[in-house]
C-alpha positions in Angstrom: 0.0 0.0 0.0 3.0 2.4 0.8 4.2 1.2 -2.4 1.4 2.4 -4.2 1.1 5.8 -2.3 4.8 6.5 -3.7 4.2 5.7 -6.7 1.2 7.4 -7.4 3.3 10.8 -5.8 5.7 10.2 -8.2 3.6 10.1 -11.3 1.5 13.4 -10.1 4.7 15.2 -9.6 6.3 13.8 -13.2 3.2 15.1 -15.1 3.1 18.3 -12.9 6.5 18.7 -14.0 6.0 18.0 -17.4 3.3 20.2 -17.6 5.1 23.2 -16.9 8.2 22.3 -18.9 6.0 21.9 -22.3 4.2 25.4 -21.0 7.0 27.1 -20.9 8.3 25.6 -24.6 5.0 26.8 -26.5 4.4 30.4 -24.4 8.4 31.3 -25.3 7.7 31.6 -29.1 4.1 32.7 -29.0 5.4 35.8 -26.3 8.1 36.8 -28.5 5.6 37.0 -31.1 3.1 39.3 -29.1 5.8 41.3 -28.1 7.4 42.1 -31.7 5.0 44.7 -32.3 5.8 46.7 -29.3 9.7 47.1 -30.1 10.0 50.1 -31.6 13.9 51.1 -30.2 17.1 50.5 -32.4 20.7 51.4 -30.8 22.4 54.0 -31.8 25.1 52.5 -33.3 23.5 50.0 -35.4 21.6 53.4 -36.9 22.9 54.9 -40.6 20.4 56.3 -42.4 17.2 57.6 -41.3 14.5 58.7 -43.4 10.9 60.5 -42.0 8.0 61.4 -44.0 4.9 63.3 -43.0 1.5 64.2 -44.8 2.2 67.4 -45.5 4.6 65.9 -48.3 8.0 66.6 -46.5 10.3 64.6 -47.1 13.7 64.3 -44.7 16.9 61.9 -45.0 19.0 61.7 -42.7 22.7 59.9 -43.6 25.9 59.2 -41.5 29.2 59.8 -43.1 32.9 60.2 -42.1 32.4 63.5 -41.2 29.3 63.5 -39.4 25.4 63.5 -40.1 24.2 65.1 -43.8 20.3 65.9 -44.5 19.3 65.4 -47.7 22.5 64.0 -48.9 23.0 67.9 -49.3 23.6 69.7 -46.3 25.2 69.3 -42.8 23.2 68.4 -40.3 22.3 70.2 -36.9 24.0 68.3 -34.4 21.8 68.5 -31.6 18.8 68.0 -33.4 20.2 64.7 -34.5 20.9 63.9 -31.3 17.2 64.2 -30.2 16.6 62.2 -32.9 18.8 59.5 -32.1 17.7 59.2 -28.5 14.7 58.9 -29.2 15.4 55.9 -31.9 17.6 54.3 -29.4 15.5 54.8 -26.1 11.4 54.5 -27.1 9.6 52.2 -25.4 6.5 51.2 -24.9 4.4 53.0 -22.1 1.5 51.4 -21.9 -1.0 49.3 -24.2 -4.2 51.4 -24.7 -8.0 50.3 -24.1 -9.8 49.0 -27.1 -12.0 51.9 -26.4 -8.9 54.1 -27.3 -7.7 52.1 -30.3 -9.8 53.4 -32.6 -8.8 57.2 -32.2 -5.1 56.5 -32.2 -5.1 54.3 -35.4 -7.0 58.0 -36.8 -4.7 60.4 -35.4 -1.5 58.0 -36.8 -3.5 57.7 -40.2 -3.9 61.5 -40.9 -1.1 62.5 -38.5 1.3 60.0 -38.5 5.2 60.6 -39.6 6.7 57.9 -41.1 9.8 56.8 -39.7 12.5 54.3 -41.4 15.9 53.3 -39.7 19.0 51.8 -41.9 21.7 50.0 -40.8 25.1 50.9 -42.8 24.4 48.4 -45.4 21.4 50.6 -46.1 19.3 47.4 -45.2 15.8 48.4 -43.1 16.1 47.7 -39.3 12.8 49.4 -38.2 9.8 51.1 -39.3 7.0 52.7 -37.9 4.5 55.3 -37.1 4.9 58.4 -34.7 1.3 60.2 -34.3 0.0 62.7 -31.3 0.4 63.1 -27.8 -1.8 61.8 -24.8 -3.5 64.3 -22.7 -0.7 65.1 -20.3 2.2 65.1 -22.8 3.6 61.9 -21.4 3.2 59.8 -24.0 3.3 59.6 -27.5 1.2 57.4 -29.9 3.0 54.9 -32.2 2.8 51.7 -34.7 5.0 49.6 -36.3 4.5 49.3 -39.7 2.6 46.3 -40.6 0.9 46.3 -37.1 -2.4 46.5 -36.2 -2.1 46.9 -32.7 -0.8 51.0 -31.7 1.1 51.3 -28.2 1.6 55.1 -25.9 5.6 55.3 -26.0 7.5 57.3 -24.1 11.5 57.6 -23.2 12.4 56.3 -20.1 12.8 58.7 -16.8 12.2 61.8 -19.1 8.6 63.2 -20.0 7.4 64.9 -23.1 6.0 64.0 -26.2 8.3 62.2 -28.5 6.7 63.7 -31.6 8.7 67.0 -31.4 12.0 64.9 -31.9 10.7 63.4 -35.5 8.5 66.3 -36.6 11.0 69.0 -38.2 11.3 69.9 -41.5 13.4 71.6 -43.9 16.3 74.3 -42.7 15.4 73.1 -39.1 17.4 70.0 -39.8 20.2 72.2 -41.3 23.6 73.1 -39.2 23.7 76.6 -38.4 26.8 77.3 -38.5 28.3 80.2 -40.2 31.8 79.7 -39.9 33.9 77.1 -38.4 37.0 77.8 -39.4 40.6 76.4 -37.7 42.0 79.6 -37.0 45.7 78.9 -38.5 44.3 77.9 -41.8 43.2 81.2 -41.8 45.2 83.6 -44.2 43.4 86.7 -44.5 40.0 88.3 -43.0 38.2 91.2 -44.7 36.0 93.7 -43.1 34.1 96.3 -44.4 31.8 99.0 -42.7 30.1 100.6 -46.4 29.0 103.3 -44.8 31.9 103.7 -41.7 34.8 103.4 -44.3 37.7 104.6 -41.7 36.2 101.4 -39.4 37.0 99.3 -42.3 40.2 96.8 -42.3 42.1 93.4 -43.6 44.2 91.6 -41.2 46.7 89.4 -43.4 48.2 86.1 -42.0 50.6 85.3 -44.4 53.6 86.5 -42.5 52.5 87.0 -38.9 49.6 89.2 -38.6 49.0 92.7 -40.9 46.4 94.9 -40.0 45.6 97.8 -42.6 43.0 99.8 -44.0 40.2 98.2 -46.0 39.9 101.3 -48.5 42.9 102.5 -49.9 42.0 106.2 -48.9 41.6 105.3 -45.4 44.9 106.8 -43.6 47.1 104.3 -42.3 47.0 104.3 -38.2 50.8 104.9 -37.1 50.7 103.8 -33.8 52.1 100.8 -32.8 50.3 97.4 -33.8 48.8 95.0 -31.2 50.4 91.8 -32.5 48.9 89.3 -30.1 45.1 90.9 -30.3 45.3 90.8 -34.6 46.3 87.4 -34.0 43.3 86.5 -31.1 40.8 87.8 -33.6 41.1 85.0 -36.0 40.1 82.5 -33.1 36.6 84.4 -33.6 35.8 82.8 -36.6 36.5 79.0 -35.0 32.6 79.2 -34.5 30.1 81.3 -35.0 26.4 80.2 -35.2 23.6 81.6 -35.5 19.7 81.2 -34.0 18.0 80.3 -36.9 17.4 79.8 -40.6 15.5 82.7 -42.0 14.7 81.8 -45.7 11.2 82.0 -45.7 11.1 85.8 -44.8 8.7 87.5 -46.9 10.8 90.5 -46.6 14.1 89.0 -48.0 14.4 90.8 -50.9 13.6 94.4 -49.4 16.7 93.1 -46.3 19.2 92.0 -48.6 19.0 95.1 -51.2 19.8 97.1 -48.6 23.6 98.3 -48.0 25.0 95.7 -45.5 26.0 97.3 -42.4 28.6 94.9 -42.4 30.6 92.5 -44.5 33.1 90.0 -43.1 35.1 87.7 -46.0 37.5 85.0 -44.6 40.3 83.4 -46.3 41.7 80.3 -46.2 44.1 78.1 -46.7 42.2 75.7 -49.0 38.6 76.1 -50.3 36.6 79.2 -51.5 36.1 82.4 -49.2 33.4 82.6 -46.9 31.3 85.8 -46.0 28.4 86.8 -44.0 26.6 90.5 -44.4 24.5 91.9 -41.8 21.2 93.8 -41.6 20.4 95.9 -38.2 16.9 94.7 -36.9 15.8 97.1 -35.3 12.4 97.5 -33.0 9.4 98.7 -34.8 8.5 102.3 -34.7 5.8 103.4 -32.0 3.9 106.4 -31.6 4.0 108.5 -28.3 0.7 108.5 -27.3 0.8 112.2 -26.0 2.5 113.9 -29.3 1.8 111.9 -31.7 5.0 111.6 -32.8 6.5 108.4 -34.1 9.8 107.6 -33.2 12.1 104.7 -35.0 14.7 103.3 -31.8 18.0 103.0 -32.6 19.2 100.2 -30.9 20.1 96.6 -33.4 18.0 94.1 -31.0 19.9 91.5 -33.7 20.9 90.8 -37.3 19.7 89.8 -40.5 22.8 87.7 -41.8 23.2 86.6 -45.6 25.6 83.6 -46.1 27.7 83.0 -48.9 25.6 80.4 -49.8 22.7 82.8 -49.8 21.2 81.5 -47.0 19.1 84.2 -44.6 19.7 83.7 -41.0 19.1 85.5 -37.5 22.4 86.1 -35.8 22.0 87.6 -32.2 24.0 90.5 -30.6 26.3 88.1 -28.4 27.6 86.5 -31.3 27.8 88.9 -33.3 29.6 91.2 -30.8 33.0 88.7 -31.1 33.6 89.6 -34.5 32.7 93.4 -34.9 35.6 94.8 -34.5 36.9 97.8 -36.0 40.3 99.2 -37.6 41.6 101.2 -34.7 40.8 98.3 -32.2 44.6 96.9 -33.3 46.6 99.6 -31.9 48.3 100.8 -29.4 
């Protein structure tokens, strides 16, 4: 009878046992399958190309190279907008899995809403793509899809808050890098700058043999004191970056700014490659009316600058920047 006892244990525990070892065989595949359409992330350094499409009909692409990230296999990249980018591609996750009640409005928002995102290894081979649409309520999480998918999830990056959206959704010159010049100061050879209507401000500072400061018009009399060697030769260091706030292409004004008589126009030199210049335009505040005289008065002091690029590109350049590089003739002597 004890016999029987034991062996009866022994044959519950066996098919308890094997019970739980086949359960675990046929859930293993059949989670990873439920799960695949919740990974949206791909690391960073898997991540060449990526290309992102909205329904507006922008088009952006993204590319890695030896010297860092182009857009549209054209222009440099802003650096710390790829950087949100990348983050983002390396660290979404899924926040939560919505009610079906909730389904049916996030599969609209990502249909009319939704940018299209595409991630390429450097083999240019697809690793991931997927749908980034709107926000939730409180801005914590964002909607997404994978492509093929039927099922959308709320993402988020972990331990930060925000709506992932902003990281995918900008479009032209916002992707662009926007910097002016970045220039190693001893390939410099010679900078030119010229006040058009301040002519005795005017100057060239020549690196060819040490540093030569004279006057940018050839009427201009030549200072005679002595030359401040080591400040000519600090002002090239200016030019190792300067950047400004923002693309400004799209101003409806353009032409009226740029046919206007530069306060300013800088032209570097180098060593190798074409010169580079930038001309400024005083913005000024607008007028206002004194409400006692009626008179209007136009103030006087630049609030920032209108800058045009050798590669006719319109930007906003702020006084802080700006300030670096505006020297004037005398500012080299003694």
């Amino acid at each position: 009878m004890n016999r029987t006892l034991l062996l009866l244990i022994a044959v519950v525990v066996l098919g308890i046992g094997a019970y739980f070892l086949l359960s675990e065989e046929q859930q293993g595949p059949v989670s990873s399958m439920i799960g695949a359409d919740r990974e949206f992330s791909v690391p960073r350094e898997e991540v060449y190309k990526v290309f992102l499409a909205d329904r507006h009909g922008n088009r952006t692409t993204l590319t890695r190279g030896a010297s860092g990230w182009t857009y549209n296999e054209k222009y440099p990249a802003r650096p710390d907008a790829v950087e949100n980018l990348l983050t983002a591609i390396d660290k979404i996750r899924m926040r939560f899995k919505p009610t079906q009640a909730a389904v049916k409005n996030m599969v609209e928002d990502l249909a009319s809403n939704g940018i299209k995102v595409e991630v390429y290894d450097k083999d240019n081979q697809l690793l991931k793509a997927y749908y980034i649409g709107g926000a939730t309520n409180d801005e914590r999480g964002t909607y997404a899809i994978l492509e093929g998918a039927e099922q959308p999830y709320v993402t988020e990056i972990p331990s930060w808050e925000g709506n992932l959206r902003f990281r995918y959704n900008l479009t032209g010159d916002d992707w662009r890098d926007r910097t002016i010049f970045r220039l190693a100061p001893e390939d410099i050879t010679r900078i030119s700058v010229e006040y058009p209507k301040q002519q005795n401000k005017s100057f060239r500072v020549d690196y060819q043999n040490g540093a030569e400061v004279s006057p940018f018009y050839p009427l201009t009399p030549k200072i005679q004191r002595p030359l401040k060697v080591a400040k000519a030769e600090a002002y090239r260091m200016n030019f190792e970056k300067i950047i400004s706030s923002g693309y400004n292409n799209m101003n409806r004004e353009r032409e009226e700014i740029t046919q206007q008589i530069p306060f300013v126009i800088f032209t570097v030199e180098t060593k190798d490659g074409a010169p580079q210049s930038l001309q400024l335009f005083p913005i000024y505040d607008k007028p206002f009316v004194d409400p006692k005289t009626g008179v209007t008065t136009q103030p006087t002091e630049v609030t920032a600058y209108h800058g045009l690029t050798h590669a006719n590109d319109l930007m906003i350049m702020q006084n802080p920047m700006v300030g670096k590089i505006l020297w004037a003739y005398d500012f080299f002597y003694e």
